[in-house]
N, C-alpha and C positions, 0 to 999 in steps of 0.2 A: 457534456463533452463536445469540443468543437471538432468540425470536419477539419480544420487542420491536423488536429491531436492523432483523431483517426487513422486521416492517411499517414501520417509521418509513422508513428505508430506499429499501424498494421506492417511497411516499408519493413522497418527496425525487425518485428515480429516475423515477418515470413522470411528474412535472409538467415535469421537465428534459427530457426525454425527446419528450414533448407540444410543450413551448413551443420546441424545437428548440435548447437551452441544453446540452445534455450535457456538450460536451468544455469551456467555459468552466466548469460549476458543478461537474466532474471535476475539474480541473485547481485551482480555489479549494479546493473539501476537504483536495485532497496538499497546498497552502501549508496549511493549519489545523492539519492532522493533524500535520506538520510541526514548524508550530507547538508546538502540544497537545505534542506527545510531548520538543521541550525542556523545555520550562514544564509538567512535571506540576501544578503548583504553582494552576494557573489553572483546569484542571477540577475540584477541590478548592474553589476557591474560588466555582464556578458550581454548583457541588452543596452547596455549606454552607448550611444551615438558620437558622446562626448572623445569617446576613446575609438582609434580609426580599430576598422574594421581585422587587419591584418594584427593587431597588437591582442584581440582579443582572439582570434585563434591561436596566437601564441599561448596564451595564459592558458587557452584549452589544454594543447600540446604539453607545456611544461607542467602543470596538474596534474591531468591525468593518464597522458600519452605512456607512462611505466608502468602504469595499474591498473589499468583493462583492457581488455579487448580494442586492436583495434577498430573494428566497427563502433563498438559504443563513443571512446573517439572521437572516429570520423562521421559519428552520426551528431555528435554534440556541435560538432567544428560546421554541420552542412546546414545545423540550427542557428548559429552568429553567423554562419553566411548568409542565409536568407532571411536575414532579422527577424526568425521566430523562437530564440532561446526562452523566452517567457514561456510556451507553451510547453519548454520538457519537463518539467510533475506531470500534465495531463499525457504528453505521449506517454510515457514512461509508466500511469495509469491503465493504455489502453494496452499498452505491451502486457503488464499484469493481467487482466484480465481474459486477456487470449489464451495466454501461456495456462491461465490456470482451467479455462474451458477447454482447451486442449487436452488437459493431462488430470481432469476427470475430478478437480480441487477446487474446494469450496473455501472460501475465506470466513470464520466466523472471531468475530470481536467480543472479545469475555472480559466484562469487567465486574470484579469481588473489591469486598471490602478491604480484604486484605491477599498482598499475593499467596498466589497457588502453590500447593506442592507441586513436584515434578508426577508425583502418585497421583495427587486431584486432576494434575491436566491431562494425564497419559488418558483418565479413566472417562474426563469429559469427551477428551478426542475420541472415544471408541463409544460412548454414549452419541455422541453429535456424527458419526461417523455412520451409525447404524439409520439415523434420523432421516440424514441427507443420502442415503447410499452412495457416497461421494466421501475420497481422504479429505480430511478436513487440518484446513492452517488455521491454530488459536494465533490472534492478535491480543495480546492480553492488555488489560488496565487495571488499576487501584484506584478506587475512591471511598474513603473513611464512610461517606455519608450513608452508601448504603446499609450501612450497622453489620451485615452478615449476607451471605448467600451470595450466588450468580445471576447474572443479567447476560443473556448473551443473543447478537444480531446475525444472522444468517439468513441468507436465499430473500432479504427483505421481511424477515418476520424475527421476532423479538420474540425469546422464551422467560422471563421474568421470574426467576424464584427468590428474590431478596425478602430480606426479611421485611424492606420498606414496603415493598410492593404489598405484602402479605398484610401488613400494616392499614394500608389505606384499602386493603379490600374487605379488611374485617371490618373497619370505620362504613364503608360505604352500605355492607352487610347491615351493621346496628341500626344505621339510619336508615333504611330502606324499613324495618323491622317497627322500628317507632314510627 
């Protein structure tokens, strides 16, 4: 993370924070980011030089000036002012992670073979809940490949129950054996 990200960031995070805005001006960054991350195409177009400086705060303003917060906004508009809109993912990163050290939440990324129940995830949440003594936000994934089971990444540690994993540990097992 860059010390740009940081302070901008941190900025973003303590006025929400202050003005008692956090989980609304949280929650509008994930639709942005969101956003942003189909539409490459559109931070490109708020970082180009090409187009004067005053046309792409417009594009800010008529965007998103009806649909969030004015601060996120005037914090996107204070980004193409001082030619750092490329770095709002990472501020908008570091504001996540404030927010969620703040308010006592753990991000864990679960990816099954096939999607979850709303029953499997209620029950991993209060498994992973008990883990971390910490509420915990499932970011979920699907990938065929692992045939069966959970893989899930929290706090920087990897708990692994697929069935692949299980797979190359029996392999590794035999051979160790022979």
């Amino acid at each position: 993370m860059t010390g740009l990200a940081r302070e901008y960031g941190e900025g973003l995070y303590e006025l929400a924070r202050d003005e008692d805005l956090g989980l609304m001006i949280f929650e509008q960054l994930d639709d942005i980011v969101a956003l942003l991350k189909e539409q490459p195409a559109f931070i490109r177009l708020l970082c180009s030089r090409a187009i004067d400086r005053a046309s792409r705060l417009k594009i800010v303003d008529d965007t998103f000036g009806n649909h969030v917060h004015p601060y996120v906004t005037n914090f996107m508009k204070l980004l193409v002012q001082k030619e750092h809109f490329d770095a709002f993912l990472l501020c908008a990163e570091w504001f996540h992670q404030r927010y969620n050290e703040d308010n006592g939440i753990v991000e864990a990324h679960v990816t099954s073979a096939v999607a979850l129940t709303r029953d499997e995830l209620a029950a991993l949440r209060v498994t992973l809940s008990r883990i971390s003594g910490r509420q915990v936000k499932l970011i979920t994934a699907v990938d065929p490949s692992l045939i069966g089971g959970v893989r899930v990444e929290m706090d920087g540690r990897r708990y692994d129950n697929t069935i692949q994993d299980r797979l190359g540990r029996l392999k590794r097992s035999l051979t160790q054996t022979l």
